[in-house]
C-alpha positions as CSV (number, residue, x, y, z in Angstrom):
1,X,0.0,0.0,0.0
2,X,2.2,3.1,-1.4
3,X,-0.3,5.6,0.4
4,X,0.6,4.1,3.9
5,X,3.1,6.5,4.4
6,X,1.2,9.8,3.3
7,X,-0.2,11.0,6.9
8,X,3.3,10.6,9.2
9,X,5.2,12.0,6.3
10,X,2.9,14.8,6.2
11,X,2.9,14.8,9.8
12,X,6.3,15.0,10.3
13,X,7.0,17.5,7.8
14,X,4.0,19.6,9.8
15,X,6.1,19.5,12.8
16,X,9.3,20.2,11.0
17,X,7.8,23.4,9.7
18,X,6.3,24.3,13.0
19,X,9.9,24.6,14.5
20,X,11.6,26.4,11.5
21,X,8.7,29.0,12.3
22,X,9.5,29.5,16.0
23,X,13.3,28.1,16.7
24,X,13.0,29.9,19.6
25,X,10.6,29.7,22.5
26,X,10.7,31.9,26.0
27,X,10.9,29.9,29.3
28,X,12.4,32.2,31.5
29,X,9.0,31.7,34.1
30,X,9.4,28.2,33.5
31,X,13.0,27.8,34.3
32,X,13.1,31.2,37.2
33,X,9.7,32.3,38.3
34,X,10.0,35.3,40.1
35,X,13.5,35.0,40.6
36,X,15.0,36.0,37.0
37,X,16.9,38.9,37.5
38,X,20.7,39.6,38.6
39,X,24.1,39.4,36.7
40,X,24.8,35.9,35.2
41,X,28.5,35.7,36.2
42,X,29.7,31.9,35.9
43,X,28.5,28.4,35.0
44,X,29.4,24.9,37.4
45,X,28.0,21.7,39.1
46,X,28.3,23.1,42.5
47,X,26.7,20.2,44.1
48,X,28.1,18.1,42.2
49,X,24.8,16.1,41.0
50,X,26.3,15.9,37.1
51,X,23.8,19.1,36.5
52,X,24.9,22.9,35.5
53,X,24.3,25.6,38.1
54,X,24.3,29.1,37.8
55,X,26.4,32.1,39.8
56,X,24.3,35.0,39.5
57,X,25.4,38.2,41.4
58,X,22.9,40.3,43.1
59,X,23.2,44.2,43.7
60,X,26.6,43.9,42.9
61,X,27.6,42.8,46.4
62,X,25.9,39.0,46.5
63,X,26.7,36.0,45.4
64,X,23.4,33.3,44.6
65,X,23.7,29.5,43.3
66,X,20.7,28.6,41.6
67,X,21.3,25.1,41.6
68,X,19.7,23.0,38.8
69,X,16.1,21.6,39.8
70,X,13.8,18.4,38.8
71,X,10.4,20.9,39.2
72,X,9.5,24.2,38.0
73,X,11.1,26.8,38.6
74,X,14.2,24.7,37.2
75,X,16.8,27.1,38.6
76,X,16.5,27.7,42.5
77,X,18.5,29.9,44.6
78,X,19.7,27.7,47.3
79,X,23.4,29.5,48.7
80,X,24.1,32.9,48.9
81,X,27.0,34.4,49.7
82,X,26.3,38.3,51.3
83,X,29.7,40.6,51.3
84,X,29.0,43.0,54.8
85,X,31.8,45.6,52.5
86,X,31.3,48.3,50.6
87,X,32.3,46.5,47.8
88,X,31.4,45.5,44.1
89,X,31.9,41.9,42.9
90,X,33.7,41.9,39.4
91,X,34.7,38.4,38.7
92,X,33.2,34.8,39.6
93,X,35.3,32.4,38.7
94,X,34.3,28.5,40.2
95,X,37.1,26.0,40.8
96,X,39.3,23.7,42.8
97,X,41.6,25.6,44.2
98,X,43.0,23.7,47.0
99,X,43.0,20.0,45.8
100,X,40.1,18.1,47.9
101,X,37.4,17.7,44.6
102,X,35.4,20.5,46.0
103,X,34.1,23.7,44.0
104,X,35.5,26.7,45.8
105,X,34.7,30.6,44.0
106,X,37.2,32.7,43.6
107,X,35.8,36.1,43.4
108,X,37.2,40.0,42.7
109,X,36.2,42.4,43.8
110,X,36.6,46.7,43.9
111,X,35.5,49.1,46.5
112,X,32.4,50.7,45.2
113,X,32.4,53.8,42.7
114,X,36.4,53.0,42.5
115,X,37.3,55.3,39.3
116,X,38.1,52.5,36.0
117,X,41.6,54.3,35.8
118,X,43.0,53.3,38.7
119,X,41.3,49.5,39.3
120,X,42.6,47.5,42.0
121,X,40.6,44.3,42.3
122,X,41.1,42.2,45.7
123,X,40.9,38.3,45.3
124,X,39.3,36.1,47.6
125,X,38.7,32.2,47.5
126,X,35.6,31.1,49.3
127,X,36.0,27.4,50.1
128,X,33.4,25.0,49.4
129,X,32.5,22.3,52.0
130,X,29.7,19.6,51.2
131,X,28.0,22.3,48.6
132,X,27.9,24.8,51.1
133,X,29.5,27.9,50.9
134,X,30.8,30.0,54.1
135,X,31.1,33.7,54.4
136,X,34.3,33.2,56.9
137,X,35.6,30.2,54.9
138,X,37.9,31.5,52.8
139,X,41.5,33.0,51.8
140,X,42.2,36.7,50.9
141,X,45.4,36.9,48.5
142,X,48.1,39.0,48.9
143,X,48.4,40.7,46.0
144,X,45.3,43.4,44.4
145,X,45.0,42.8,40.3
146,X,45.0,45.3,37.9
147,X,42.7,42.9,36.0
148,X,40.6,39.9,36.2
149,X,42.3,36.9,36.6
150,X,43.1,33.5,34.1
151,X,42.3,30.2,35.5
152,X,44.9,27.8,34.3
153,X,46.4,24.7,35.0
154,X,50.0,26.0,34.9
155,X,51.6,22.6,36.4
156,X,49.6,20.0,34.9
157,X,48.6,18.7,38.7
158,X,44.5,19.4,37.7
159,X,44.4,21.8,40.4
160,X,43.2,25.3,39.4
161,X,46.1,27.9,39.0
162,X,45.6,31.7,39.4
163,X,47.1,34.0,36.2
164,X,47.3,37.4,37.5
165,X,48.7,40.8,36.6
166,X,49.5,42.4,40.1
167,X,49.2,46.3,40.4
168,X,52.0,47.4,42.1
169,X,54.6,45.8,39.7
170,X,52.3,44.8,36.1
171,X,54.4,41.7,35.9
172,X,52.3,38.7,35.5
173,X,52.4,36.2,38.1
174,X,50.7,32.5,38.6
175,X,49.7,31.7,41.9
176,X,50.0,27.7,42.3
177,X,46.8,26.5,43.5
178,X,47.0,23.7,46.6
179,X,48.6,25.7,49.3
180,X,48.7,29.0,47.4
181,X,52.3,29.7,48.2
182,X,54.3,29.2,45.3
183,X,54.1,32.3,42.8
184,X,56.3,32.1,39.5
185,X,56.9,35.2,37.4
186,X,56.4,34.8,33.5
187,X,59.5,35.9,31.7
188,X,57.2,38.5,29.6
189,X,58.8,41.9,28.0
190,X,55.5,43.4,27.4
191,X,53.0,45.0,29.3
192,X,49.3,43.1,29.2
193,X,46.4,44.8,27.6
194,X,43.2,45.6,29.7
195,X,40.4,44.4,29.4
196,X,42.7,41.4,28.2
197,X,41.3,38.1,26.4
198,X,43.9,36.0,27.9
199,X,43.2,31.8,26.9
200,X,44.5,28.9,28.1
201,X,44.3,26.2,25.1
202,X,46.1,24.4,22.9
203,X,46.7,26.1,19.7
204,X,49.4,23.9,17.7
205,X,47.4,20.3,17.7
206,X,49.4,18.3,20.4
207,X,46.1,18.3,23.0
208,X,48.5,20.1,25.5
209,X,47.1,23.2,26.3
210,X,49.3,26.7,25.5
211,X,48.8,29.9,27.0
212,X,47.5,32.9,24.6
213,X,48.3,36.6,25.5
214,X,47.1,40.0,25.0
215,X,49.8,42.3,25.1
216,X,51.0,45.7,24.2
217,X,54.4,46.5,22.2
218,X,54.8,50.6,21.7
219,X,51.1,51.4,22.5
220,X,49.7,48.6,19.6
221,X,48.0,45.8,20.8
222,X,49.7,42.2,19.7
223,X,48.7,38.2,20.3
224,X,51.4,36.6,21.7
225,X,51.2,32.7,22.0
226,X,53.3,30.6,24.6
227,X,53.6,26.4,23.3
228,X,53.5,24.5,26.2
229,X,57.3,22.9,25.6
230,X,58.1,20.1,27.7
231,X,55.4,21.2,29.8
232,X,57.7,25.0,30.6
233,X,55.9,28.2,29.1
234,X,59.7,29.9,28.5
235,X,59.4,31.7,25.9
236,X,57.2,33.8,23.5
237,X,56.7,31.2,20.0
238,X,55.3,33.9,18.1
239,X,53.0,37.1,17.7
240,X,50.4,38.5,15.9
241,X,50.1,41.4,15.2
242,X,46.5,43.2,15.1
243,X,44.3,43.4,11.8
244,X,45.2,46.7,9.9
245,X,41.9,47.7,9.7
246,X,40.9,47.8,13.1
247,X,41.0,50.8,15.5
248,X,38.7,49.4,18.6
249,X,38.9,45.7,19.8
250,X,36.8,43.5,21.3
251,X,38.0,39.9,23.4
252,X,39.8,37.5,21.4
253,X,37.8,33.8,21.4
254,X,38.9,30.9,19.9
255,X,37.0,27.7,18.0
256,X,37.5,25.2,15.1
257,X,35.5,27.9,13.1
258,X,36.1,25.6,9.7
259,X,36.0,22.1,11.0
260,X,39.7,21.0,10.3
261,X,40.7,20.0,14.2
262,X,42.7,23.2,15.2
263,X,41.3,26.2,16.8
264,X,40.9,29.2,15.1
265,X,41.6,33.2,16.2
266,X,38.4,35.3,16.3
267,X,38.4,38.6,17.1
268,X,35.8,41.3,17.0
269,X,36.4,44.6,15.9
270,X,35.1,48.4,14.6
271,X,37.1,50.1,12.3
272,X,35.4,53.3,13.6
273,X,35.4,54.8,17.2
274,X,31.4,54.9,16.9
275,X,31.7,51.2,15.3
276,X,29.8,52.1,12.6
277,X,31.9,49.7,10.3
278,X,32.0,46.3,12.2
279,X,33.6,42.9,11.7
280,X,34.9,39.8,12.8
281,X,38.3,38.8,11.9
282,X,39.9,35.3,12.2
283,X,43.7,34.5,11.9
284,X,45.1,30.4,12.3
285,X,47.4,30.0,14.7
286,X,50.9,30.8,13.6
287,X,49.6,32.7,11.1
288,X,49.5,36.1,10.1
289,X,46.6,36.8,7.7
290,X,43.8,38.5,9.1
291,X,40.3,36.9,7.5
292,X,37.1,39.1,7.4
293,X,34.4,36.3,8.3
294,X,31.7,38.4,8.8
295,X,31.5,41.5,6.0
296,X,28.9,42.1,6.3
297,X,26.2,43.6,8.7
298,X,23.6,45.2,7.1
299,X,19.8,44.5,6.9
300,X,17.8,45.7,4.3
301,X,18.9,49.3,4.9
302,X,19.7,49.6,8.6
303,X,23.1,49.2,8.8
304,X,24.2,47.5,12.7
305,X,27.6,47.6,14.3
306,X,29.2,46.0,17.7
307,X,28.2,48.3,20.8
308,X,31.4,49.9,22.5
309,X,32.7,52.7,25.2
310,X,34.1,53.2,28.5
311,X,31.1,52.5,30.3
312,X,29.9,49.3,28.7
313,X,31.2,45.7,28.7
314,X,33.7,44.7,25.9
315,X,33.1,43.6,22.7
316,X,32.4,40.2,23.4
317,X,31.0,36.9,21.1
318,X,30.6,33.3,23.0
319,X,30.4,30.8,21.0
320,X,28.4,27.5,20.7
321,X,27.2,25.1,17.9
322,X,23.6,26.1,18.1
323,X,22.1,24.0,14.8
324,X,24.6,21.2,15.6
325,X,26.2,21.0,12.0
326,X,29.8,20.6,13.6
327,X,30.5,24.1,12.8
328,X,30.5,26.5,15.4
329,X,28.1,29.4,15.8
330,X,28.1,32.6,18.0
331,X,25.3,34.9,19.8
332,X,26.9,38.8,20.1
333,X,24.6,42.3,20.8
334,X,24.3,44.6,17.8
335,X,23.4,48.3,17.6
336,X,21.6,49.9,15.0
337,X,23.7,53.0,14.1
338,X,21.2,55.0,13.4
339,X,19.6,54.4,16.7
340,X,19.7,53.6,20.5
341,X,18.4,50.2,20.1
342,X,20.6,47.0,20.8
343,X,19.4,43.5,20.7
344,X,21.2,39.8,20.6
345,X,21.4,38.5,17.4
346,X,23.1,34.8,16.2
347,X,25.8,34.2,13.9
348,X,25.1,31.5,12.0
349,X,28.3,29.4,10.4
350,X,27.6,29.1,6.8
351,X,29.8,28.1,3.9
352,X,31.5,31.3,2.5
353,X,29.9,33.5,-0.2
354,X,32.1,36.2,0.2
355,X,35.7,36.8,-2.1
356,X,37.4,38.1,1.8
357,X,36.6,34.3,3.4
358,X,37.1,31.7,0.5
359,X,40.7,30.9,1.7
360,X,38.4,29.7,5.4
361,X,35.5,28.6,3.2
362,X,33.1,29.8,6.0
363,X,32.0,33.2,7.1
364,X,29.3,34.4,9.5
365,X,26.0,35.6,9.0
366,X,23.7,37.3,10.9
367,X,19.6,35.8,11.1
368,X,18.0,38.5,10.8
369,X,15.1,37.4,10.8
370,X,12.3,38.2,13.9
371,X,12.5,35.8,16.4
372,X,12.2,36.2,20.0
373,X,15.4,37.9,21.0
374,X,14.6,40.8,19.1
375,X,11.5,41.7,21.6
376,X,14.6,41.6,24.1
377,X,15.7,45.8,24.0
378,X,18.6,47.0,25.8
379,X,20.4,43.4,25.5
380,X,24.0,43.1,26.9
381,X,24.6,39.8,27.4
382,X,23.6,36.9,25.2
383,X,25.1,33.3,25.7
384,X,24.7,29.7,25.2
385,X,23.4,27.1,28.0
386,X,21.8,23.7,27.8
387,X,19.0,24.8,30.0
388,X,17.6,20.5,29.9
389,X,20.7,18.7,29.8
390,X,19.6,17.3,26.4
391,X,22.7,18.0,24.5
392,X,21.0,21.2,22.4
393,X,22.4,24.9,23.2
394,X,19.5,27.1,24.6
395,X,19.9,30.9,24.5
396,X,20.1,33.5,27.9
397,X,20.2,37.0,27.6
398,X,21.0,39.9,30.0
399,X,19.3,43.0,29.5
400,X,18.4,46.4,31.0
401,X,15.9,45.6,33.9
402,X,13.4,47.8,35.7
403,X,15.5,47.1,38.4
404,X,18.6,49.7,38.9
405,X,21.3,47.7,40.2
406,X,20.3,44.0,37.6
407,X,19.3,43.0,35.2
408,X,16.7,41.1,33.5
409,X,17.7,37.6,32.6
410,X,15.5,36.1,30.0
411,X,15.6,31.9,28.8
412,X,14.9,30.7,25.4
413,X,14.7,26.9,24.4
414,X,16.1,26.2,21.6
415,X,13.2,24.4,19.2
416,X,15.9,23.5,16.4
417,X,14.7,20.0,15.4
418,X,16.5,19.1,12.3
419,X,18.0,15.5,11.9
420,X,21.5,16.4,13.3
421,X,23.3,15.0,16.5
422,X,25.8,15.5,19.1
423,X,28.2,14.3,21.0
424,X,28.2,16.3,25.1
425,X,31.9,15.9,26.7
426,X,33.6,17.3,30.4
427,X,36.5,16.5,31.6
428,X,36.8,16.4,35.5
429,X,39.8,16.7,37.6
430,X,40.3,13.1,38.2
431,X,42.2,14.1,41.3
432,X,40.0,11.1,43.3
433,X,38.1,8.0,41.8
434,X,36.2,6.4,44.3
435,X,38.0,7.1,47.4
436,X,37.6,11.3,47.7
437,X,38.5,13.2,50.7
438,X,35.3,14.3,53.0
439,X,33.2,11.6,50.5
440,X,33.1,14.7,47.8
441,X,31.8,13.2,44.6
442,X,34.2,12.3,41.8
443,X,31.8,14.9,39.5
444,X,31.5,18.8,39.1
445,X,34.8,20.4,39.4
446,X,35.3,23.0,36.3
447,X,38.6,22.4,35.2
448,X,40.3,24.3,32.9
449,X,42.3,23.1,29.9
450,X,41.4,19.7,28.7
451,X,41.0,19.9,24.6
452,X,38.7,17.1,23.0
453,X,38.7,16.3,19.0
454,X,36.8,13.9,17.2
455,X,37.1,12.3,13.7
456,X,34.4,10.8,12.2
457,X,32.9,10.1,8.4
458,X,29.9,11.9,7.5
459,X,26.8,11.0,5.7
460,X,28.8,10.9,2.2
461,X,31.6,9.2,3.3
462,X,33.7,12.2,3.9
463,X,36.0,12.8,7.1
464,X,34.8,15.1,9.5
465,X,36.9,17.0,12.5
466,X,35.9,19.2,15.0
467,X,37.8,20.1,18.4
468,X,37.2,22.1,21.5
469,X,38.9,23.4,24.5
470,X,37.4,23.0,27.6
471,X,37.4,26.5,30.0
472,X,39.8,28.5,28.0
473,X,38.8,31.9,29.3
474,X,37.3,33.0,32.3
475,X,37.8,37.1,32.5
476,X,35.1,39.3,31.1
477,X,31.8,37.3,31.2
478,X,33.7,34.3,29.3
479,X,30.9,32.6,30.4
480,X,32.1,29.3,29.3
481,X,30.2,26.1,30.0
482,X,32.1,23.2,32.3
483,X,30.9,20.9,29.2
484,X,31.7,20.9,25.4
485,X,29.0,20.4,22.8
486,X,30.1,18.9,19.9
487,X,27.7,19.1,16.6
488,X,28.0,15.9,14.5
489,X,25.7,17.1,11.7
490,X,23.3,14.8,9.9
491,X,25.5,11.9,10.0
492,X,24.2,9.2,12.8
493,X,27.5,7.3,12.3
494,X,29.3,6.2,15.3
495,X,32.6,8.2,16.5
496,X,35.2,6.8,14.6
497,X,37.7,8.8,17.2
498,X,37.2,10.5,19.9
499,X,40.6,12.0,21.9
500,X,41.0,13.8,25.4
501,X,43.9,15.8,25.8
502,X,44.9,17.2,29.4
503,X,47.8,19.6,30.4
504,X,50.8,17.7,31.6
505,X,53.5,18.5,34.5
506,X,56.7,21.1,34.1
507,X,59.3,19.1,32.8
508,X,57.1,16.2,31.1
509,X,57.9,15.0,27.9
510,X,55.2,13.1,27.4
511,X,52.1,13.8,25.7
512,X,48.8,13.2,28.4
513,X,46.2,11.9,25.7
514,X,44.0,9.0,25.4
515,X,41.3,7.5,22.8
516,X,38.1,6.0,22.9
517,X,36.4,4.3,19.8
518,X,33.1,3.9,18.6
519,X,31.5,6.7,20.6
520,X,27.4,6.2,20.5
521,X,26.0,9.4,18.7
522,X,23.7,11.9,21.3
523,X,25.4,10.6,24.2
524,X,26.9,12.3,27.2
525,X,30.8,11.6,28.1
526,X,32.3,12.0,31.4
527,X,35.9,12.0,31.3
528,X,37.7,11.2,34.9
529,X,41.6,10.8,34.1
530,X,43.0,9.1,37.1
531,X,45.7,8.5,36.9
532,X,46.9,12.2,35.6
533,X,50.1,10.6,33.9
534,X,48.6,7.1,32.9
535,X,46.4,7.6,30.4
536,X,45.4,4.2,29.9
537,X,43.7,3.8,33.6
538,X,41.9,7.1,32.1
539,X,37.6,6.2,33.0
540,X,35.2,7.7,30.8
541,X,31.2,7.2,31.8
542,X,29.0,7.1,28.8
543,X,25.4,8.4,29.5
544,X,22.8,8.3,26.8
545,X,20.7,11.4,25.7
546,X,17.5,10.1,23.9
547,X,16.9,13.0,20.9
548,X,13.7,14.4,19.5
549,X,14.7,12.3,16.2
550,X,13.6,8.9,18.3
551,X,10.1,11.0,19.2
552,X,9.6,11.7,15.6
553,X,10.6,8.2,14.5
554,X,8.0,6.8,17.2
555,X,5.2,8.8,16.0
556,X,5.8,8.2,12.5
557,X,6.0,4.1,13.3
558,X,3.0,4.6,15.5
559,X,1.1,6.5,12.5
560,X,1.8,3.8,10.1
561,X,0.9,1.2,12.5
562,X,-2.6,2.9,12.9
563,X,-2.6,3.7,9.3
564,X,-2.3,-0.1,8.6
565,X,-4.3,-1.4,11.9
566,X,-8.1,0.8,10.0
567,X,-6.8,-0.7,6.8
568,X,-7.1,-3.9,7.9
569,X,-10.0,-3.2,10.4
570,X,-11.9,-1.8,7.1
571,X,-10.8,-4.7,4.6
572,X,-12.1,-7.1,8.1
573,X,-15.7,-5.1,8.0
574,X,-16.1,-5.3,4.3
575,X,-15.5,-9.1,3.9
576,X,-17.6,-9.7,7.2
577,X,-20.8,-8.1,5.0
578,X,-19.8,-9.8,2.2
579,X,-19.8,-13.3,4.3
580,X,-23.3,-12.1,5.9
581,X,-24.4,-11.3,2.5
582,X,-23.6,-15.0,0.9
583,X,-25.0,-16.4,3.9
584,X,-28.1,-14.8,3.4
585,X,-28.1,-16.0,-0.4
586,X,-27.1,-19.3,0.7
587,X,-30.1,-19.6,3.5
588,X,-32.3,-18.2,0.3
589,X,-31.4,-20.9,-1.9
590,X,-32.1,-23.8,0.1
591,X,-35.4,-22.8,0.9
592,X,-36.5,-22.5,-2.8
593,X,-34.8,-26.4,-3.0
594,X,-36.9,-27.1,-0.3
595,X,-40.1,-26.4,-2.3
């Protein structure tokens, strides 16, 4: 029967369209209720219960977990943390920073209405303690910043390190987490560039992570990369200078922007002081070609531009792969230039149409078309988050509240339900397996500076690559997830390879890397790699995340099987009258006999 197939084909194509017309829906009551204001600030399990929590800061001098929830609202505020100062909180940056597999937060913070020319931001580490947090728990450091810090993993021990300009001397320093006393000095000529975009991962393929730079050389602003060389940072390996056309610049991120395994440069930038003319640049590693990949941003004929000045927050894109195509995306706030109004738009990853990208062969552009973060006005924050743990980027955005101190924080689920699949990987400390001091949980510690890669072969038998640094920036509402998401496209094939790279010890010559095979499509990985320096006693739990794709796929089997079930109940009812019918004719004709 040809036509069985007509109504869940039609069906599914109904829903299909129904999610291409709203890819975007608002859940901010759903996930919040009444609580959904404040200043997104940082992203960890803090309770270690393998979901995401969120730091939101309060008035600028309070600190609240919402901790991830099975009932609505999704997000409760369970710890807060009240600084009695007359202070501001700048920075919240969650980590391990003395050893025991517990999240501590570091945070910065300035005395309040400090003027921006003279900052001076005091550190303190609050230490956590059975997901508790304690306002006389914790360790002031020494030294004040003269910007927010780096997290790193300077000696390969997976214990978070502190990368720090100090304000008295503007040499940069790391402060060795554990017992916080050992402080090296990197050998740098240059003074660092504030706000800097400072990044911890590895940029030259050997999945040991480098350390990036921000500098300044005669008053011009230069990238200067650090390989990681037998595990010592000794030396500058090369520098970058800035794109030609730029006069004010946003922070520096970095992602495998054309799918070949290596991370890419991005940089935002205006070539205008009232960023009237804005771009987004990207250079390879090593190189020293600047790339326009996004020429262009104009709609129809309002012409947009990045929003900049003294009294706003950098120039700043996080990036995500929000269609899942293996090619990553990025959510930044626009301004009309001929107006007042900014809103968050995406940048989609498309394959290049522009003569400035072909040497990439992909280039940016912006979807302009109305969804529901244009209704969001005076945006200044948009970034990625899966809100349901189901392996698909969701959308937050901060915004100007009615509230004078917050703002508004509004949620948006991301309805994308094309064929396309993921792979979700974190890499935890592995400082404990099943034996953890104070019986913390082996799960939840952000960790910066594992880098993950696949290979696989896509739908038409081509190879496909894609990598990811874990927690490569933390300054400047990085807001980086604790997880990677990893877009696999349309291809349901099985990872062919799937590597974890972690940073290893001064003085190692060894490369810290292991492999798993045959990684099951839209599944969860959870990397624990005890022991640091045996990679082959390296754990990985593998938890399965059931896609929309298997709802589809049931509806559509469950349409046929209906589909076929009144076929056969109609063909059933049509041969019963025919039987009554014969019988009838039968009973007929052996009466007449009879006579």
């Amino acid at each position: 029967m040809p036509g069985s197939a007509i109504i869940p084909l039609c069906f599914l194509l109904l829903l299909e369209s129904l999610s291409a017309q709203s890819m975007l829906l608002p859940v901010t009551q759903e996930l919040f209720g009444t609580e959904a204001h404040g200043t997104l600030s940082a992203f960890g399990d803090f309770n270690a219960d393998k979901q995401t929590d969120m730091f939101i800061v309060r008035e600028k001098n309070t600190l609240m977990i919402f901790l991830a929830d099975q009932k609505v609202p999704y997000f409760k505020p369970k710890v807060q943390l009240s600084l009695h100062e007359p202070v501001e909180i700048t920075s919240v940056v969650p980590g391990d920073y003395n050893g025991d597999s517990q999240m501590d937060v570091l945070l910065t913070t300035t005395p309040e209405n400090q003027p921006k020319k003279d900052v001076r931001l005091s550190a303190v580490i609050y230490w956590g303690y059975n997901q508790t947090l304690n306002i006389d728990n914790k360790t002031k450091l020494n030294s004040t910043f003269s910007d927010e810090p780096l997290i790193m993993d300077f000696n390969g021990d997976m214990v978070a390190d502190i990368f720090y300009v100090a304000s008295e001397s503007k040499q940069p320093h790391i402060l060795i987490g554990g017992n916080l006393n050992l402080d090296y000095t990197l050998n740098a000529t240059n003074e660092m560039f504030i706000p800097h975009s400072h990044a911890f991962i590895d940029l030259n393929g050997d999945f040991t992570a480098d350390l990036f730079l921000t500098t300044l050389s005669s008053k011009e602003i230069q990238f200067e990369t650090w390989i990681n060389k037998d595990g010592n940072y000794s030396s500058v390996t090369y520098v970058t200078k800035k794109p030609t056309d730029a006069l004010l610049f946003g922070l520096s991120v970095f992602a495998d922007f054309d799918g070949d395994g290596l991370q890419d440069h991005l940089l935002p930038v205006c070539e205008d002081v009232k960023c009237i003319k804005s771009s987004i640049y990207l250079v390879n590693p090593g190189s020293t070609q600047w790339i326009n990949v996004l020429p262009d941003l104009r709609n129809k004929d309002t012409l947009w531009g990045f929003v900049a000045g003294d009294s706003l927050p950098p120039i700043t894109l996080h990036i995500g792969d929000y269609n899942m195509d293996g090619y990553p995306d990025a959510l930044a706030i626009l301004r009309n230039t001929s107006g007042s109004n900014q809103q968050a738009f995406l940048l989609e990853n498309v394959p290049c149409t522009n003569a400035s990208c072909k040497s990439v062969g992909r280039m940016f552009s912006v979807y302009w078309e109305p969804s529901e973060l244009n209704q969001i006005k005076d945006a200044a924050v948009a970034t990625f988050f899966d809100i349901y743990e189901d392996g698909i980027l969701d959308v937050i955005v901060l915004s100007k509240g009615s509230q004078s101190n917050d703002f508004s924080i509004s949620a948006f689920k991301n309805n994308f339900e094309a064929d396309a699949y993921f792979v979700k990987v974190i890499v935890l400390s592995g400082l404990c397996s099943n034996d953890c001091p104070n019986d913390a949980k082996p799960f939840g510690v952000n960790q910066p500076g594992p880098y993950i890669r696949y290979t696989t072969v896509d739908s038409n038998g081509n190879q496909k690559n894609a990598s990811v640094g874990q927690l490569s920036q933390s300054a400047h509402s990085a807001l980086q997830l604790p997880y990677n998401v990893l877009g696999l496209g349309r291809s349901a094939n099985f990872l062919d390879h799937l590597f974890v790279g972690i940073p290893r010890a001064m003085g190692e010559m060894a490369v810290r890397k292991q492999e798993w095979t045959a990684i099951i499509p839209n599944s969860q990985l959870i990397v624990i790699p005890y022991r640091h320096d045996f990679p082959r006693s390296w754990s990985a739990k593998l938890y399965l995340t059931p896609s929309n794709i298997v709802l589809l796929t049931a509806i559509a089997l469950i349409g046929v099987c209906v589909f076929i079930l009144t076929i056969i109940g109609i063909l059933h009812w049509q041969e019963k009258k025919a039987d009554d019918r014969e019988k009838r004719q039968e009973a007929h004709r052996f009466h007449f006999d009879a006579m």
